[in-house]
LOSE-790500 format. One line per 5 residues: number of its first residue (from 1); for each residue x, y, z of C-alpha. Coordinates in pm, whole numbers, plus 50000, padded with zeros to 5 digits. Layout:
residues N
NUM	X,Y,Z  ...
This chain:
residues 669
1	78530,88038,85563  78533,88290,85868  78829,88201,86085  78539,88260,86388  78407,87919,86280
6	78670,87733,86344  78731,87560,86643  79031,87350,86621  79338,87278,86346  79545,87012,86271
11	79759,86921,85997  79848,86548,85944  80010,86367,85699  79984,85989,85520  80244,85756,85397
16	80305,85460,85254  80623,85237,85246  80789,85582,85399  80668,85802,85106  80407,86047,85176
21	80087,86038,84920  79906,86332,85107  79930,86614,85404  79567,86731,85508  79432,86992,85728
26	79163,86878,85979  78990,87124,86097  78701,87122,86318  78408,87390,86283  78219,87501,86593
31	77920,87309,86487  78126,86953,86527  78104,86908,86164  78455,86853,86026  78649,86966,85667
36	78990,86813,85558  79179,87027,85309  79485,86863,85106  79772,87099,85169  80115,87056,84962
41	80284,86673,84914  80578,86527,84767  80517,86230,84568  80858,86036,84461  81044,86355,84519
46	80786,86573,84289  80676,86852,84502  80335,86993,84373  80162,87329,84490  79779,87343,84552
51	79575,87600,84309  79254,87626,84481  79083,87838,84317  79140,87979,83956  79183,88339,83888
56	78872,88362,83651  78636,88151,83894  78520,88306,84208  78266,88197,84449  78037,87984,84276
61	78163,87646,84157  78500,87722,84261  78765,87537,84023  79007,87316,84156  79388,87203,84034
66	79348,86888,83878  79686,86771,84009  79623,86832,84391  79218,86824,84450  79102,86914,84783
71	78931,86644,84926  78663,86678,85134  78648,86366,85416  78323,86342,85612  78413,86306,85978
76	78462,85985,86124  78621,85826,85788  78938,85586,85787  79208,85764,85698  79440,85475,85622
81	79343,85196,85368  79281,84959,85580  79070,84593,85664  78730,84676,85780  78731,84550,86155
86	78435,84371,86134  78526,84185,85833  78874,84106,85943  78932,83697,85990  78776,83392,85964
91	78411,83440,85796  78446,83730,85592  78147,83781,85370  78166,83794,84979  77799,83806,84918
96	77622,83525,85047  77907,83290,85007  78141,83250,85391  78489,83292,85267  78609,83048,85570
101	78968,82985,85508  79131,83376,85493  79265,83514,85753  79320,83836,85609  79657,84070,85546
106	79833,84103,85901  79890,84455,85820  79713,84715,85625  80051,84799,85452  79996,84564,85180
111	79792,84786,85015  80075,85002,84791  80045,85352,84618  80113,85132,84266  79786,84978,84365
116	79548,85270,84262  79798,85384,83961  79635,85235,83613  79921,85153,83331  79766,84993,82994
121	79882,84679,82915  80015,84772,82567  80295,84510,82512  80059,84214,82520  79785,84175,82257
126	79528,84374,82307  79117,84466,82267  78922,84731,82305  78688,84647,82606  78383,84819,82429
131	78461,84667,82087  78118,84463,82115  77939,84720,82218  77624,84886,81951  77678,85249,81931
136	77941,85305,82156  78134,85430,81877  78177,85837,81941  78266,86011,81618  78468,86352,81670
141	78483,86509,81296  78867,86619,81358  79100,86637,81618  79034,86979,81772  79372,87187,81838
146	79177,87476,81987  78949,87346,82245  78861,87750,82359  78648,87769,81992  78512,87434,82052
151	78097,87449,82058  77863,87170,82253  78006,86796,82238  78316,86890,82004  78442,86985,82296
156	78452,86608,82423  78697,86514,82138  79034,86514,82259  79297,86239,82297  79325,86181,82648
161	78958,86099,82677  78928,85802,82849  78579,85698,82615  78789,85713,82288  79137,85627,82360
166	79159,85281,82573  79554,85394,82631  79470,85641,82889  79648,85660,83190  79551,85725,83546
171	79638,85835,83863  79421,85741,84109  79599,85776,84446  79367,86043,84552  79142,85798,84725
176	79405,85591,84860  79285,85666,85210  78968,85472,85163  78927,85183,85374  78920,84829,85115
181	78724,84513,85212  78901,84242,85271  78777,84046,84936  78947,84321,84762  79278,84275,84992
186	79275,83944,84932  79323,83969,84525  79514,84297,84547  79839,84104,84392  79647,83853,84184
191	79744,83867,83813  79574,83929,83466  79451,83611,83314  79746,83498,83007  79606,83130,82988
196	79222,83036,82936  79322,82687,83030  79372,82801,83432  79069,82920,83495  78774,82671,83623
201	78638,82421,83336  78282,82294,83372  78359,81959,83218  78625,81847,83439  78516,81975,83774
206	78303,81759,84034  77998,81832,84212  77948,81589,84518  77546,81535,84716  77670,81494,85038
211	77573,81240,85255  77143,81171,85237  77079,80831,85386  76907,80622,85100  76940,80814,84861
216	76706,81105,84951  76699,81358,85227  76432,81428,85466  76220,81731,85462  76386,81981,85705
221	76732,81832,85658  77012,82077,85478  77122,81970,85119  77473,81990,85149  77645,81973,84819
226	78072,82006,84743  78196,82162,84441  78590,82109,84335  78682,82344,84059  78962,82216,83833
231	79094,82375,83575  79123,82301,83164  79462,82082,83217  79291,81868,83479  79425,81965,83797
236	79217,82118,84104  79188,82506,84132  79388,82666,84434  79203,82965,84528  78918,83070,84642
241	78701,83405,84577  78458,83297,84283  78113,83470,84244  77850,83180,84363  77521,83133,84299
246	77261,82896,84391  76885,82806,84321  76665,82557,84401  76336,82447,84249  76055,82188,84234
251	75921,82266,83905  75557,82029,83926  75500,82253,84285  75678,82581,84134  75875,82655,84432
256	76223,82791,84457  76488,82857,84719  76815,83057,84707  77143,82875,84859  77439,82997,85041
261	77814,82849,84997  78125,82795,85197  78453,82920,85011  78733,82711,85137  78986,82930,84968
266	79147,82646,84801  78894,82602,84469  78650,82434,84679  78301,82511,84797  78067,82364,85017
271	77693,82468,84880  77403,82460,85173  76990,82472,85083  76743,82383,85366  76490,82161,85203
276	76130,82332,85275  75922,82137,85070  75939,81734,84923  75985,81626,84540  76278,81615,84338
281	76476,81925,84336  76674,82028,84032  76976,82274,84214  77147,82459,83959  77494,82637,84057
286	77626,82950,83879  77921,83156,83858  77843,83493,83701  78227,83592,83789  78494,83409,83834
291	78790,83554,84110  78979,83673,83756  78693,83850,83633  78590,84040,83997  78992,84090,84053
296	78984,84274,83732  78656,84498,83786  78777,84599,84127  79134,84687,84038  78942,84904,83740
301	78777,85077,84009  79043,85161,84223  79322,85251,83952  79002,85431,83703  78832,85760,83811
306	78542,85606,83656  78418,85326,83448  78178,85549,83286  78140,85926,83248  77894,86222,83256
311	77869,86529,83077  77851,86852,83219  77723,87123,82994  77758,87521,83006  77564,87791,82823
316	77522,88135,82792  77331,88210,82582  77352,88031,82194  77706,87977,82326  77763,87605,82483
321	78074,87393,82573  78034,87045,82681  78285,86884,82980  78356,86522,83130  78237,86519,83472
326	78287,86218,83735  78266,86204,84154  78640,86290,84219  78799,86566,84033  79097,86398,83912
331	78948,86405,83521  79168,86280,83223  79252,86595,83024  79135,86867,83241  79425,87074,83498
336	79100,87260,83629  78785,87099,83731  78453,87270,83879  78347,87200,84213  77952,87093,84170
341	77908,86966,84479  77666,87238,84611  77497,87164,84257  77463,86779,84354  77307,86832,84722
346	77639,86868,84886  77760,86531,84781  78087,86507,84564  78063,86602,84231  78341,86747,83950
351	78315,86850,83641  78587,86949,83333  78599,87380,83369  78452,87479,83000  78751,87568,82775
356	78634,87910,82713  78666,88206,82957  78342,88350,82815  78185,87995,83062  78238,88018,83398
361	78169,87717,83668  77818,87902,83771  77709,87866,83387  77636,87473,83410  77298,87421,83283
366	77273,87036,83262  77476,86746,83368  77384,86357,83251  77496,86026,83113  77798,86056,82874
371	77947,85691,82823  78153,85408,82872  78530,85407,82891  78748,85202,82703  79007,85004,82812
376	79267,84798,82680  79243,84429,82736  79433,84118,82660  79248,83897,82479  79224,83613,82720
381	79028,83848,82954  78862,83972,82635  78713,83636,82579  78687,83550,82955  78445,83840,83023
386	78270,83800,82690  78198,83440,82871  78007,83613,83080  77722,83669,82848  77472,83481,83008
391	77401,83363,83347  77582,83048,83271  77507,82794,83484  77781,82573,83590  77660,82274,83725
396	77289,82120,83748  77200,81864,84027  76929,81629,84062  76809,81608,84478  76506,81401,84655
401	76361,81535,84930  76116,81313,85113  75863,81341,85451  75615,81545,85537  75610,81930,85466
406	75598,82205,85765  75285,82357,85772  75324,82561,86087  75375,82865,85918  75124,83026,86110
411	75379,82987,86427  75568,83261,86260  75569,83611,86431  75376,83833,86198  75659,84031,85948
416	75566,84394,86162  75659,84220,86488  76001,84068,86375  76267,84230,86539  76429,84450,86264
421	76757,84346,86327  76655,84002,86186  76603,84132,85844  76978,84197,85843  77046,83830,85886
426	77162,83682,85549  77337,83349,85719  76950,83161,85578  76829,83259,85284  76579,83495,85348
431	76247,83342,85161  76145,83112,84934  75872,83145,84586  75519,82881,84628  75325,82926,84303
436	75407,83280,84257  75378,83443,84586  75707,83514,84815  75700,83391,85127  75977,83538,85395
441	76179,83276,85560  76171,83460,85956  75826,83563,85916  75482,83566,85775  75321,83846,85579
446	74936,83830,85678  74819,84161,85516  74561,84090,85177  74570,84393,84950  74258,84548,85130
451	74438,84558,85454  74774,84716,85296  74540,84992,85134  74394,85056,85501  74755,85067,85613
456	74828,85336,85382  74533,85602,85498  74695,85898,85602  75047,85799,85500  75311,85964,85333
461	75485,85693,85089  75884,85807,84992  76024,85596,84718  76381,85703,84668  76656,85577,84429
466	76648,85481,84039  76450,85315,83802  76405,84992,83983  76222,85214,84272  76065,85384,83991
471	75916,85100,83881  75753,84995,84238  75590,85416,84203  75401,85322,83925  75261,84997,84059
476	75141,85160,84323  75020,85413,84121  74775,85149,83990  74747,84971,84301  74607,85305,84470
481	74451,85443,84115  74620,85778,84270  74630,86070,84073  74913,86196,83943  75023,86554,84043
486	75307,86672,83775  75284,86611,83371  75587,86689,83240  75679,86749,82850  76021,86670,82726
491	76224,86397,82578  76262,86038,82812  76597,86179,82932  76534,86548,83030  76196,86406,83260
496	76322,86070,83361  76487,86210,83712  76165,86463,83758  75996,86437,84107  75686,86211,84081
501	75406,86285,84311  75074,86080,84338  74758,86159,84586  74450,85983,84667  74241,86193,84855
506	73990,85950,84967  74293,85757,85139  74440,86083,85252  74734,85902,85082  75044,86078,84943
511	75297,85923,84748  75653,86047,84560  75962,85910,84386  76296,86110,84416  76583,86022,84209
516	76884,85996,84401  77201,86270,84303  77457,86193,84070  77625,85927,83990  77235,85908,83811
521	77099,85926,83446  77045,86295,83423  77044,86535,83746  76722,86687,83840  76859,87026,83855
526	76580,87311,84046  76709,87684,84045  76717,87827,84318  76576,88154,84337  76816,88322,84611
531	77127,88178,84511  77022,88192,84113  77205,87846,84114  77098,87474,83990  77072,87218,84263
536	76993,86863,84275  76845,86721,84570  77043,86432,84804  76872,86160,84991  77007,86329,85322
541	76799,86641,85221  76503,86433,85143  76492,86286,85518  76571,86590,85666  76243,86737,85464
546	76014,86469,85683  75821,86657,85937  75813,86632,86297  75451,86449,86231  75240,86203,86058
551	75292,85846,85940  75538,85832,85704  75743,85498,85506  76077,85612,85344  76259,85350,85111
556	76643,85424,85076  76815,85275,84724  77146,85325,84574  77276,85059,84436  77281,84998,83993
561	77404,85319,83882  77705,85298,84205  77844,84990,83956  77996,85223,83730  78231,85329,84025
566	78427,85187,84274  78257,85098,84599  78421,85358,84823  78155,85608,84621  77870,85406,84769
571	77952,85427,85093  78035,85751,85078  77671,85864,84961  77595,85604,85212  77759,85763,85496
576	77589,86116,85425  77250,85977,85463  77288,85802,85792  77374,86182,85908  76999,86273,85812
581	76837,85937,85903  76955,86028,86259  76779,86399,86263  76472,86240,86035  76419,85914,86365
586	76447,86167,86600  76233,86445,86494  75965,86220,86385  75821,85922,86565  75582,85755,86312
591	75843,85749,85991  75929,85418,85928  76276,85324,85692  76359,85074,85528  76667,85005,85325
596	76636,84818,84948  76957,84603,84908  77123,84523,84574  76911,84321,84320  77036,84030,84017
601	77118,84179,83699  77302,84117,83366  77325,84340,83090  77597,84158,82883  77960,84250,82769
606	78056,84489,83058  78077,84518,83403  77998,84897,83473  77630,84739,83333  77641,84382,83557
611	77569,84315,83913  77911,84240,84009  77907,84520,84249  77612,84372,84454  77779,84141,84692
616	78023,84456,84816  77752,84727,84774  77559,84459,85024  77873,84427,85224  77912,84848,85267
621	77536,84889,85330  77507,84645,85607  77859,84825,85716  77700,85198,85715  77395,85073,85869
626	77508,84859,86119  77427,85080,86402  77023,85119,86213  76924,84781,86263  76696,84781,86561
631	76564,85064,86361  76563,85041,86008  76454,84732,85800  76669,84585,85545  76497,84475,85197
636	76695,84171,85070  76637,84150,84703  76901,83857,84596  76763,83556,84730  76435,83704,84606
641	76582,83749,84276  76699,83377,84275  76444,83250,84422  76205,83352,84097  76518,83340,83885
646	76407,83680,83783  76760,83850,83692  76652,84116,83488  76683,84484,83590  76359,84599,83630
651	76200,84285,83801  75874,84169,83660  75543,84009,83772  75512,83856,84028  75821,83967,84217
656	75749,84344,84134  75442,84340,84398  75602,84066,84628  75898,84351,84660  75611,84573,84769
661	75428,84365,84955  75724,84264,85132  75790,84611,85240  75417,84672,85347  75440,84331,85562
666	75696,84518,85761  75546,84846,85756  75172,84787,85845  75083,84702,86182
């Protein structure tokens, strides 16, 4: 950095309980952009020296001391952990259930340095969190004392990796400036589970129909339901913060609804549905997570670098060393970590330095999915999370629902003409499922499939994310009968992250699918010529790629593969892209955007492959995007997902083309 960029210094420092964790030096570039470096701290009277940049490493992929990482803050971030203020108080949001009785922490110095420090339990009796789990099993042939000889994925077999020995420890204070939500506040002192009986028993607890006159409501009326939790000895539940779920249906009319709940904070809920339609109703309640199980994933997250790991390879030539890599650089085992942040589109990225000084930093070649961590667990959350195996549903409930149905649907603006800001509005649920086809609660989507093809002359269609947007390309691949630009030859892996391009020339139609930047499957690394570096491509580069004309739909998504990290990594990436959004609205009048949230999914046995994440993923988007939503539409996937009680990743028939069809109802005027 040329001293003539800068335009102003300061150097600041952040404590907790009177100990400082970190001294940083803002400075502020000439540009407006701004760059925080971490200078030297003292932690518990430990003074530690920054290394910047290693002696062998210069200029590309600089290396950086493990023990004191600089740490990059894009402007504008909180630089104390603190409660969000638009979550603080009564009605903070955990999802789509109103956690009404929390006030929140009075001040944000609850939140304690021990708090992102990870210790495993080892004096209680203990599992191996990925005991269950088929092939995740890595077998190192020896114990290698010289990692500098090491060749390929050897090189991964050492003790303090975190994938084969669950009785690593970690130090995660280096994001202890990030700003919690209050949910996670809230259970920052709760406990580990010792006692299966404490936690909420289906058998003994009550579910109460509130209140219908004769027996039955009428059509229009809210279904108000109370659920009591008590626990196995009998006696009521006295906290709040459970995962819940609801779903309606008439099964003769095949119709279903999503709910919304009211957490009292005291193990009681109170469960609202509108009734849309008449017939019985058979209301089924879940609870994917119980407050013990989401306490533990979101302490994980905080105390872990990671929940799951990448690999970072270097070559030269036949020669080839194989590294951990993760989004902060704090990696078990390594004192020097590469920078690859250029490498993943200027977004954070870190990977292990290869043990051999014959690999340098600038010799990465290919960085992808490693695995899961271990962890030690006691066995009552052992057993608690392998609960968790299905979508278990905790109570079922018979409801009548009697009058005549609305049929003024046609009263309903037109989905185009809805005020965008209303598609950020979760207090209703959002739609409801009639024989197959969605229809949005606020709105009505009018367009047949020849009128969304007319839409879509002389558009540009962006589909950016993971598999799940992956998915919607090749429906519309069919939908259009485009033809496919790029054919690519390799194993699943090394093309699943390739661009995907699609034209119909007699539409004048264009369509691609970008994977978003690591966290991700497998980068999709391009060399560039002038810098004779790999690069993978960010979202933020992506909008700022959209010219200055011509109709263009862009669909943002980063959500499933976010789960395997704490939330502060979301809305990070999160944060980046608004910076382009801005430039992309401005420069270019036709581009319409529109944000997918997080959708239903359960993969079994461990959370870094579950949807616990999606309620706070939900809760950062609509925070990054709050100032978007005159502008941007927001996709709501979960009460689509219940709605069809269609939890599986990769959502099929119909809701894969009511997802689309919802986003062309918005898009085509």
């Amino acid at each position: 950095m040329k001293l003539a960029w800068i335009k102003k210094s300061v150097v600041f420092c952040v404590c907790f309980y009177g100990i400082y964790i970190a001294c940083y030096r803002y400075v502020i570039l000439q540009d407006g952009s701004a760059v925080v470096v971490k200078l030297k701290v003292s932690l518990h009277s430990t003074t530690v020296h920054p290394k910047s940049v290693h002696p062998k490493q210069e200029g590309v992929g600089v290396l950086v001391n493990q023990k004191v990482p600089p740490t990059v803050i894009v402007k504008g971030l909180p630089l104390s952990t603190t409660v969000h203020p638009k979550q603080a108080g009564v009605g903070v949001l955990t999802g789509r259930t109103t956690l009404v009785n929390y006030k929140g922490p009075s001040i944000p110095t609850r939140v304690h340095p021990s708090h992102f420090i990870y210790i495993p339990d080892v004096k209680q009796s203990i599992l191996s969190l990925t005991k269950r789990c088929t092939n995740c099993t890595i077998k190192c042939p020896t114990e290698l004392k010289a990692m500098t000889s090491c060749h390929g994925i050897q090189c991964l077999c050492f003790k303090s990796n975190p994938v084969m020995n669950m009785e690593t420890r970690f130090d995660n204070r280096i994001i202890a400036n990030e700003a919690l939500l209050p949910y996670e506040i809230m259970t920052l002192n709760d406990k580990p589970v010792k006692d299966m009986r404490e936690l909420p028993d289906i058998k003994r607890s009550e579910v109460t129909v509130i209140g219908p006159k004769g027996g039955f409501y009428k059509v229009g009326e809210d279904i108000q339901i109370k659920l009591q939790l008590y626990n196995g000895y009998g006696r009521k539940v006295k906290r709040g913060g459970d995962d819940i779920r609801i779903r309606m249906f008439e099964e003769s009319k095949q119709m279903g609804i999503a709910g919304r709940a009211k957490d009292f904070n005291n193990g009681s809920y109170i469960i609202t549905i509108p009734t849309l339609w008449n017939g019985t109703n058979t209301v089924l309640i879940y609870i994917p997570y119980y407050r013990e199980e989401r306490y533990k994933f979101l302490k994980w997250g905080r105390q872990l670098n990671a929940l799951f790991y990448y690999q970072g390879s270097y070559q030269k030539g036949d020669f080839k060393q194989s590294t951990l890599c993760s989004s902060r650089p704090n990696i078990p085992g390594y004192h020097v970590t590469c920078n690859m942040t250029f490498e993943n589109g200027y977004d954070e990225w870190y990977c292990g330095a290869p043990p051999s000084t014959n690999l340098t930093c600038k010799d990465i070649v290919e960085i992808q999915d490693y695995h899961l961590i271990d962890l030690a667990i006691r066995k009552t959350e052992g057993y608690l999370m392998r609960s968790g195996d299905t979508f278990r549903v905790f109570a079922e409930v018979k409801v009548v629902a009697k009058g005549t149905e609305n049929n003024e649907r046609h009263l309903l603006p037109v989905c185009h003409r809805l005020p965008k800001s209303k598609t950020w509005d979760m207090s209703l649920p959002t739609g409801y499922v009639s024989k197959g086809k969605y229809f949005p609660t606020y709105c009505q989507i009018n367009r047949t499939d020849a009128d969304i093809k007319n839409c879509l002359k002389n558009t540009t269609l962006i589909l950016t994310g993971d598999s799940t947007t992956k998915s919607w390309f090749k429906r519309m691949v069919e939908f259009t009968e485009c033809n496919l630009t790029y054919h690519y030859v390799g194993t699943h892996v090394q093309i699943w992250a390739k661009l995907q391009e699609c034209i119909a020339k007699n539409m004048n139609f264009k369509m691609q699918w970008y994977s978003h930047n690591l966290p991700v499957s497998i980068l999709n690394f391009e060399k560039l010529p002038k810098e004779g570096r790999l690069r993978g491509k960010s979202v933020g580069e992506m909008l700022d790629d959209i010219p200055t004309e011509g109709k263009h739909i862009f669909v943002i998504h980063l959500y499933a593969h976010f789960a395997r990290h704490h939330y502060y990594v979301l809305r990070e990436r999160l944060r980046k892209i608004t910076v382009a959004l801005r430039r992309a609205m401005r420069r270019n009048k036709n581009l319409f955007v529109a944000v997918k949230g997080p959708g239903m999914y359960i993969k079994k046995w461990h959370p870094a492959l579950n949807d616990y994440i999606g309620p706070f993923a939900e809760t950062v988007t609509m925070e990054v995007f709050s100032e978007f939503r005159e502008r941007v539409v927001y996709l709501d996937i979960w009460d689509m997902n219940m709605a069809y009680d269609d939890i599986n990743l990769h959502p099929v028939e119909p809701m894969k083309w009511n997802m689309l069809r919802l986003l062309f109802g918005y898009a085509c005027s």
